[in-house]
C-alpha positions in Angstrom: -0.5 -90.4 -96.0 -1.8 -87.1 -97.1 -5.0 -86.8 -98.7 -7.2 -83.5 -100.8 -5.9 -80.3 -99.1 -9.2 -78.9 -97.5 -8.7 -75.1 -96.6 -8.9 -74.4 -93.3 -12.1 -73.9 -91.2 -10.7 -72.2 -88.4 -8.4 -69.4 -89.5 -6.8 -67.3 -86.7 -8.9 -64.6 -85.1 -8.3 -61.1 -86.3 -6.2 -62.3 -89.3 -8.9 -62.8 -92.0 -6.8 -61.4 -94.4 -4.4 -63.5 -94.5 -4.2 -66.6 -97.2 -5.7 -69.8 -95.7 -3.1 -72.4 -95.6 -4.7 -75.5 -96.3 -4.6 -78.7 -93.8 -3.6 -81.9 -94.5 -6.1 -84.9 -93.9 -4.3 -87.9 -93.0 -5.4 -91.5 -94.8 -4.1 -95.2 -94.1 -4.2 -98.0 -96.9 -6.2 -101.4 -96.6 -3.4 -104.4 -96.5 -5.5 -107.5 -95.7 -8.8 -108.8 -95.8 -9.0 -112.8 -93.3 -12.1 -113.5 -93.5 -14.3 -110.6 -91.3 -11.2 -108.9 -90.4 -9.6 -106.2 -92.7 -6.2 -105.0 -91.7 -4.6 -101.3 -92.6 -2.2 -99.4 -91.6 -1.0 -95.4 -91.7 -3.9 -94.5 -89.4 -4.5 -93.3 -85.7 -7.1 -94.7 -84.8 -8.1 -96.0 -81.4 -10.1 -98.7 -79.7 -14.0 -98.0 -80.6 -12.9 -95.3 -83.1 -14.9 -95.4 -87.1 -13.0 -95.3 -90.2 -14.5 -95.1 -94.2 -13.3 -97.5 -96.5 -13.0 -96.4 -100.0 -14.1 -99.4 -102.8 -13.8 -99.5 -106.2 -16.5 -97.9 -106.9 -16.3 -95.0 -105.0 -18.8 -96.2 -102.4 -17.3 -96.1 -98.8 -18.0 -98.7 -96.1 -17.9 -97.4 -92.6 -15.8 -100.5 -90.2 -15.1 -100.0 -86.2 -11.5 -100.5 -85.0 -11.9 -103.9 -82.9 -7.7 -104.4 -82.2 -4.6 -103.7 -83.2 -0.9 -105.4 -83.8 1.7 -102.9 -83.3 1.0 -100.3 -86.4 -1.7 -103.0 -87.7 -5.1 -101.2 -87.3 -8.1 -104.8 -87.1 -10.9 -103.4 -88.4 -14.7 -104.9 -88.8 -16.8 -103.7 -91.1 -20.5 -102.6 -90.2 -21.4 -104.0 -94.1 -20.4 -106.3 -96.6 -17.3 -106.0 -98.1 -18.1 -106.4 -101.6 -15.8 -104.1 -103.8 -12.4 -103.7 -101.2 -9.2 -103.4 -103.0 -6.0 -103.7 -102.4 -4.4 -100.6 -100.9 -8.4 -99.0 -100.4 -8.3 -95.5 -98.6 -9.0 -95.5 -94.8 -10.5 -92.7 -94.1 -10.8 -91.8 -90.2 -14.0 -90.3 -89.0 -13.7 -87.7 -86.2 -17.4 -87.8 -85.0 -19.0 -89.6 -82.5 -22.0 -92.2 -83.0 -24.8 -90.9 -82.4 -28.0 -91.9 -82.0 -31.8 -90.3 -82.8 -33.9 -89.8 -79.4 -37.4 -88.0 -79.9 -41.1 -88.7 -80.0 -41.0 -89.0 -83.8 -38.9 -92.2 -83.5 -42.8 -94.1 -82.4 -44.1 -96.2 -85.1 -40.7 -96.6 -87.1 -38.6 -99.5 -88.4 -34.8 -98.8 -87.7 -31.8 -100.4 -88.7 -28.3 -100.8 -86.5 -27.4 -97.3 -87.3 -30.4 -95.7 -86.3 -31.8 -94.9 -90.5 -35.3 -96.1 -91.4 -35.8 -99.1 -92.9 -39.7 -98.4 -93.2 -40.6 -96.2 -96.5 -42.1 -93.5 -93.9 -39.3 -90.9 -95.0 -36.4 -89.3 -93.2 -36.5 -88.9 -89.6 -37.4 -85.4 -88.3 -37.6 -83.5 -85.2 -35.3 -85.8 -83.1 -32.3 -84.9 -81.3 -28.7 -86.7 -81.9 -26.9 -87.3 -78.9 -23.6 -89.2 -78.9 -23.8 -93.1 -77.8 -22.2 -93.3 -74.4 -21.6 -96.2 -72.2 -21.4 -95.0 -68.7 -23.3 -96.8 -66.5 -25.8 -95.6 -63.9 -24.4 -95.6 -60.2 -26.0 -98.6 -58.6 -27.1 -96.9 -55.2 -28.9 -94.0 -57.5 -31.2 -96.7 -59.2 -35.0 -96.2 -59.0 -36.0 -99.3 -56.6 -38.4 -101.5 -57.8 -41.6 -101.6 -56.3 -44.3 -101.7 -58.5 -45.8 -104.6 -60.2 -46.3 -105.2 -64.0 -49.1 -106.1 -65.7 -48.5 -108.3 -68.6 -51.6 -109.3 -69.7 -50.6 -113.1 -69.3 -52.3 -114.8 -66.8 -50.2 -116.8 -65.9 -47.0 -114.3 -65.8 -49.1 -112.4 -63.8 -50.0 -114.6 -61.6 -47.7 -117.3 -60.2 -44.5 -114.9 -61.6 -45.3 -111.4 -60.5 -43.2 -108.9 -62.3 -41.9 -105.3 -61.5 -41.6 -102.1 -63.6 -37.9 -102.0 -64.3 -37.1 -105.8 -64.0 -34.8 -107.5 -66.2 -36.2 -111.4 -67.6 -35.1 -114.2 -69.9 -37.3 -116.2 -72.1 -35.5 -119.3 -72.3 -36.4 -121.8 -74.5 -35.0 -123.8 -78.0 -36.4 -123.0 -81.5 -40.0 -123.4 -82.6 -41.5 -123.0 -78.8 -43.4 -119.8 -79.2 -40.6 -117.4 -77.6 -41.8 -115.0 -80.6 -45.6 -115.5 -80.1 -45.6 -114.4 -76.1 -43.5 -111.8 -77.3 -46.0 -110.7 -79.6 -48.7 -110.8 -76.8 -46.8 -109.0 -74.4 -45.9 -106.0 -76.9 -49.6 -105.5 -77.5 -50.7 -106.3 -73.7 -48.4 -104.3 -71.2 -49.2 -101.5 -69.9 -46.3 -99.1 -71.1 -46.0 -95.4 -73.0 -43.4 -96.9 -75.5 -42.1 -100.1 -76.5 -38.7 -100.6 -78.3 -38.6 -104.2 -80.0 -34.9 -105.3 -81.2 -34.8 -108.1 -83.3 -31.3 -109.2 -83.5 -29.7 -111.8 -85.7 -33.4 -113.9 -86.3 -34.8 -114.7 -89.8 -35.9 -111.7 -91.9 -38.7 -112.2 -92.9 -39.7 -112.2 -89.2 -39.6 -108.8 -89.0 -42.2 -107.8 -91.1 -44.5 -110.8 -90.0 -43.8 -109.5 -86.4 -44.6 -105.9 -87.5 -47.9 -106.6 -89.0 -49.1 -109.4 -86.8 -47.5 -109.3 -83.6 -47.9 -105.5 -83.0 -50.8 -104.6 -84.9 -51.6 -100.9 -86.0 -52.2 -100.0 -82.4 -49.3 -101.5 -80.6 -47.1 -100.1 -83.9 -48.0 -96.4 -82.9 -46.1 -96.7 -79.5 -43.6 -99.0 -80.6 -39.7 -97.8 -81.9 -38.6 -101.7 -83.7 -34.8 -101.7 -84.3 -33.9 -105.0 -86.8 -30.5 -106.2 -88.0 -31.0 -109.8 -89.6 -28.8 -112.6 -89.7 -27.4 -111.9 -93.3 -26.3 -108.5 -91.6 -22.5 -108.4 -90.2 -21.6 -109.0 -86.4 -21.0 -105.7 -86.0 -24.0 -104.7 -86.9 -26.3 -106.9 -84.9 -23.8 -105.5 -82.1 -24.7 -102.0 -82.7 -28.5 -102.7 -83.6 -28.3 -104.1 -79.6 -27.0 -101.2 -78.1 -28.8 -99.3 -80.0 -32.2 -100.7 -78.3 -30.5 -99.9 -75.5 -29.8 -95.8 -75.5 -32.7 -95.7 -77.2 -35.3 -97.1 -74.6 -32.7 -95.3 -72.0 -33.6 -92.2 -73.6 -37.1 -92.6 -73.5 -36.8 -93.6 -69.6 -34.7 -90.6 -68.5 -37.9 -88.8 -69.7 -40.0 -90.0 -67.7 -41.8 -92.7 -69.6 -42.9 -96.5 -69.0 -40.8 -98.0 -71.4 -41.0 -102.0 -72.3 -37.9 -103.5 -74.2 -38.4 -106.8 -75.7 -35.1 -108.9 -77.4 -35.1 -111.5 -79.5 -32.6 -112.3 -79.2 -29.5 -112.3 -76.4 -28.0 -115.1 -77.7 -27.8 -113.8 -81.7 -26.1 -111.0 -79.9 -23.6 -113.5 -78.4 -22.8 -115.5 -81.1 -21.9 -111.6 -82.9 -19.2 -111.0 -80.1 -18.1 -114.7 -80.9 -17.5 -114.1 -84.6 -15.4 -110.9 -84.0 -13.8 -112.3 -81.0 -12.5 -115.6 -82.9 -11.6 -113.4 -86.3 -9.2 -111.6 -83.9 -7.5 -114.8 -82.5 -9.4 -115.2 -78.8 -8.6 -118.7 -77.9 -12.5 -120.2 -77.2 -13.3 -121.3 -73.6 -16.9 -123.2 -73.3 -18.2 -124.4 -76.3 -16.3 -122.3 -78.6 -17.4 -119.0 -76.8 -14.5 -116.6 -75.9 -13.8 -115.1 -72.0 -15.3 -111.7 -74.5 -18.5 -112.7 -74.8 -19.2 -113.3 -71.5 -18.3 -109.8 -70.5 -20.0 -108.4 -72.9 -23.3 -109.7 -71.4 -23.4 -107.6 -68.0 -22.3 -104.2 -69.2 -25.3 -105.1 -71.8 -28.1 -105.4 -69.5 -26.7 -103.3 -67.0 -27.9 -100.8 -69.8 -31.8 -101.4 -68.8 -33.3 -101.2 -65.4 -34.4 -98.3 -63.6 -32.0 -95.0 -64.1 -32.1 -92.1 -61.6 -35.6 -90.4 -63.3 -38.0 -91.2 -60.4 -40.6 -91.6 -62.8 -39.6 -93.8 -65.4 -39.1 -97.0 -65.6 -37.1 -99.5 -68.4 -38.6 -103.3 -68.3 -37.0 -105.6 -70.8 -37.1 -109.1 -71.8 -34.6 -111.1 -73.5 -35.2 -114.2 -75.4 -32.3 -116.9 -75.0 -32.0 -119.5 -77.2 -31.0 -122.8 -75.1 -29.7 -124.8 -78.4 -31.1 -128.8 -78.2 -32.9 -127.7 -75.4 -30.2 -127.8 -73.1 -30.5 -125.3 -70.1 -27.4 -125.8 -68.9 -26.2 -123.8 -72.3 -23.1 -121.6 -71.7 -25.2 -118.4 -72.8 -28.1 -120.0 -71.1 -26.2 -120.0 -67.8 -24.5 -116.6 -67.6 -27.6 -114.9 -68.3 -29.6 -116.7 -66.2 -27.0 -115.3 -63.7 -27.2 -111.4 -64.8 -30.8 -111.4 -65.2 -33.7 -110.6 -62.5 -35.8 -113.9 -63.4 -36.5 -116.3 -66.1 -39.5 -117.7 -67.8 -38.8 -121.5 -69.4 -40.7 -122.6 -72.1 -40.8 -126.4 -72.4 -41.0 -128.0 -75.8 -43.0 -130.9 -74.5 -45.6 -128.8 -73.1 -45.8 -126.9 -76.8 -45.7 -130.4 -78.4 -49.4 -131.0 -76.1 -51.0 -128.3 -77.8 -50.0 -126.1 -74.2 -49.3 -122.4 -75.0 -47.6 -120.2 -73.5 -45.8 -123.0 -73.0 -44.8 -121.8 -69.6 -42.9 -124.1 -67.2 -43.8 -122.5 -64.1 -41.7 -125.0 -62.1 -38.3 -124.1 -64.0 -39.6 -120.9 -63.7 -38.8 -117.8 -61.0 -39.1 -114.0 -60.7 -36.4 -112.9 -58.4 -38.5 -109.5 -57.3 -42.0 -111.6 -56.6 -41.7 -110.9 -52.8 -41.0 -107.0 -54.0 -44.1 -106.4 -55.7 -46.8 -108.9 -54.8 -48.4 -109.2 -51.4 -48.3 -112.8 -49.0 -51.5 -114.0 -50.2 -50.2 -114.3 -53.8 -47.3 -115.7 -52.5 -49.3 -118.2 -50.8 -51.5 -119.3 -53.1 -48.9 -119.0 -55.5 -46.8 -121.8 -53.6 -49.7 -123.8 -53.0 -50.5 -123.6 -56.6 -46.8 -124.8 -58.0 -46.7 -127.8 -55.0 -49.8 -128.9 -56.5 -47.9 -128.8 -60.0 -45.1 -130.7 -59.1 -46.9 -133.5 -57.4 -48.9 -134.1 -60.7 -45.6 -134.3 -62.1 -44.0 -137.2 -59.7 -46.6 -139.6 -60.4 -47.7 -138.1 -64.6 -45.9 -140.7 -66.5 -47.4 -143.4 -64.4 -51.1 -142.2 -64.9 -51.4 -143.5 -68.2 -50.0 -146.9 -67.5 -52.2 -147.4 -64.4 -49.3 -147.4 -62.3 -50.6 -145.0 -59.5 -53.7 -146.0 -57.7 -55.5 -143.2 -55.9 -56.6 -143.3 -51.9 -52.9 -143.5 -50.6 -52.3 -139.9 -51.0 -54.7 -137.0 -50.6 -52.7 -134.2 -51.8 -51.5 -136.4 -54.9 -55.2 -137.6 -55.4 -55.8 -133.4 -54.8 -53.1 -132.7 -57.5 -54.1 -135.5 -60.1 -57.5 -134.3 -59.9 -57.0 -130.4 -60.2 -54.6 -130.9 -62.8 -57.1 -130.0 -65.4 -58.3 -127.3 -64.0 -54.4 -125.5 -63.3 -53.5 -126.5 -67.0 -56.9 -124.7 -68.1 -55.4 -121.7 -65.6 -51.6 -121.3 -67.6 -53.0 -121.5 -70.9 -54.2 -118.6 -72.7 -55.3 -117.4 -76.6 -53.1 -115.0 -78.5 -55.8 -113.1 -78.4 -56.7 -113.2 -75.0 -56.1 -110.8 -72.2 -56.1 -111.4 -68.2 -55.4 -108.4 -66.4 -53.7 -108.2 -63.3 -56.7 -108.0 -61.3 -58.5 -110.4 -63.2 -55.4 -112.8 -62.6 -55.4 -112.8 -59.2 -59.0 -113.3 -59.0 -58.9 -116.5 -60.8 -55.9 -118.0 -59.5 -57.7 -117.2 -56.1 -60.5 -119.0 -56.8 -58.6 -122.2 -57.7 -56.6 -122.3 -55.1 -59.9 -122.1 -53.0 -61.6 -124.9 -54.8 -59.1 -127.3 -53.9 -58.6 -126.4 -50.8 -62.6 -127.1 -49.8 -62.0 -130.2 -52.0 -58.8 -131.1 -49.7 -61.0 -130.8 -46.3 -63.4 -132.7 -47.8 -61.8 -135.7 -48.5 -59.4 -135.1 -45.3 
């Protein structure tokens, strides 16, 4: 269909004279609207490629081409549909997505499209450069060799972490995923932080603005927030969007800290737009699409080719009832470099961060900590899980001490190491000061073990 003759912007060198002929712009119509999915036809568009969608008022919403059936164009819309018509103008868009990179992004609130949310103004002095998904070449990747500090003791110390490492926070609702986030925005030692909060509660993000970052941590930070009540497409972009931008930041040369909250929102997105287009569900009514989505996701952070920066992020993952053996649960835990596990039961005892540091593993701890954490790291979890063999028995006098040494070693340091993993919201262990104290535990027990061997 053809649509307002605009004159022509490009006229033939040397023949200015000559009456511009206008051009015609080329419109499709709006057929169907099931559910998410609208349906039009009369355009060329391709896969990935944006539209505007006239209402009846005028307004125009901007939707993503997702599929297509023969001429049928499956579009999802980026907003809520309130005020589509019958027969609405599609209008295609010929530009790119682009997305803001600069300096002047630190200390503001963004939405899935890169505008402000904050009441700070427009953005200025950034550059727009058009959202690309290549991927870096894997043999070109910065290796990681340089630890993390956290500012959680107990990260710090029994899970050593490296600059450019990818974890999980893994963990059902209400267990404090939110609150070590917090700590570890205002604790890590990094030039910028880029928070995305994906697909949580909304008034989370303010509350996580104000309390979690603080006016300090807010002036190196770049938060990126798309609700629940927004659309699956938008929490899609909103994620990708954390993505180029912390990239960006990296391939300048900065120490850049990403934290999610959270993969799974981002998961259960694909899932809506997947099902609205017909995928059949595999496990637990995710689609084969959202499990490929996952890896060319995180293969987005990591270490690029800059040998100076670095990109560290952390995803939380929401393990629904509990259950680790969830299906998002599992193919992240397979993508990612590590996982930390919060247990509800320790939360439940008044235990926070409620770490579970024997469901818990850093793939790179040989890579960036030396043998003697190692060591008394080890020595420090088989003392754990001893206390844990014989823990329900303790309180119904079913384990009687003088059988065992190391068992009567771990039933009596238990105090002590449960003293070690906890930690104030307020609180901050250093690296150093992590390693000094886990040291001299492990060496208290172990003149306590000769002494009683």
């Amino acid at each position: 269909m053809l649509h307002s003759l605009q004159p022509d912007e490009n006229p033939i060198p040397g023949e200015s004279d000559w009456p511009r002929v206008p051009v015609a712009q080329v419109y499709g119509r709006l057929t169907r609207v099931n559910g998410l999915l609208l349906e039009a036809v009369g355009c060329q568009l391709g896969m990935g490629d944006r539209c505007h969608i006239e209402c009846r008022d005028g307004r125009l919403i901007e939707a993503e081409v997702v599929g297509f059936n023969t001429e049928t164009l499956c579009l999802m819309p980026i907003e809520h549909t309130s005020g589509l018509m019958p027969g609405s103008r599609v209008m295609p868009l010929a530009e790119q997505v682009k997305i803001p990179v600069g300096a002047s992004l630190l200390g503001r609130v963004l939405d899935g499209l890169g505008q402000p949310l904050d009441a700070l103004g427009p953005l200025k002095n950034l550059q727009s450069v058009p959202l690309s998904n290549n991927t870096t070449n894997p043999l070109l990747r910065k290796p990681i060799r340089e630890p993390l500090d956290v500012g959680i003791r107990a990260i710090n110390a029994l899970l050593p972490i490296g600059r450019g490492q990818r974890l999980g926070l893994f963990a059902g609702s209400g267990v404090g995923k939110s609150v070590l986030l917090g700590m570890m925005t205002r604790f890590t030692e990094a030039d910028v932080v880029v928070v995305g909060l994906i697909g949580e509660r909304g008034r989370e993000v303010r509350e996580f603005i104000e309390e979690s970052l603080g006016e300090e941590g807010r002036k190196r930070a770049v938060v990126i927030a798309a609700p629940a009540d927004t659309t699956p497409l938008m929490r899609m972009r909103a994620m990708r969007l954390c993505h180029h931008v912390a990239a960006a930041f990296r391939d300048q040369g900065k120490q850049v800290l990403m934290l999610v909250d959270s993969l799974t929102r981002y998961a259960q997105a694909q899932r809506e737009i997947a099902l609205s287009l017909g995928e059949p569900p595999a496990t637990k009514g995710y689609p084969p699409s959202a499990f490929a989505q996952l890896p060319s996701l995180v293969e987005l952070a990591g270490n690029g080719q800059d040998p100076v920066g670095t990109l560290t992020a952390f995803y939380t993952v929401l393990t629904e009832g509990d259950d680790q053996q969830d299906p998002i649960a599992d193919a992240a835990r397979a993508i990612l470099d590590g996982h930390l596990v919060l247990s509800r039961k320790l939360a439940e005892q008044g235990h926070f961060p409620a770490i579970d540091i024997s469901a818990s593993v850093s793939r790179l701890a040989t890579q960036v900590a030396e043998q003697a954490q190692l060591s008394q790291g080890h020595h420090f979890r088989h003392l754990n899980s001893r206390y844990n063999e014989v823990r329900e028995l303790l309180p119904l006098g079913g384990y009687q001490a003088g059988h065992d040494p190391q068992m009567d070693l771990a039933v009596r340091s238990y105090p002590m190491m449960a003293q070690f993993l906890q930690q104030n919201t307020d609180q901050k262990f250093d690296r150093q000061q992590s390693l000094e104290q886990l040291n001299d535990l492990i060496e208290s027990t172990g003149k306590e073990l000769e002494a009683t061997s």
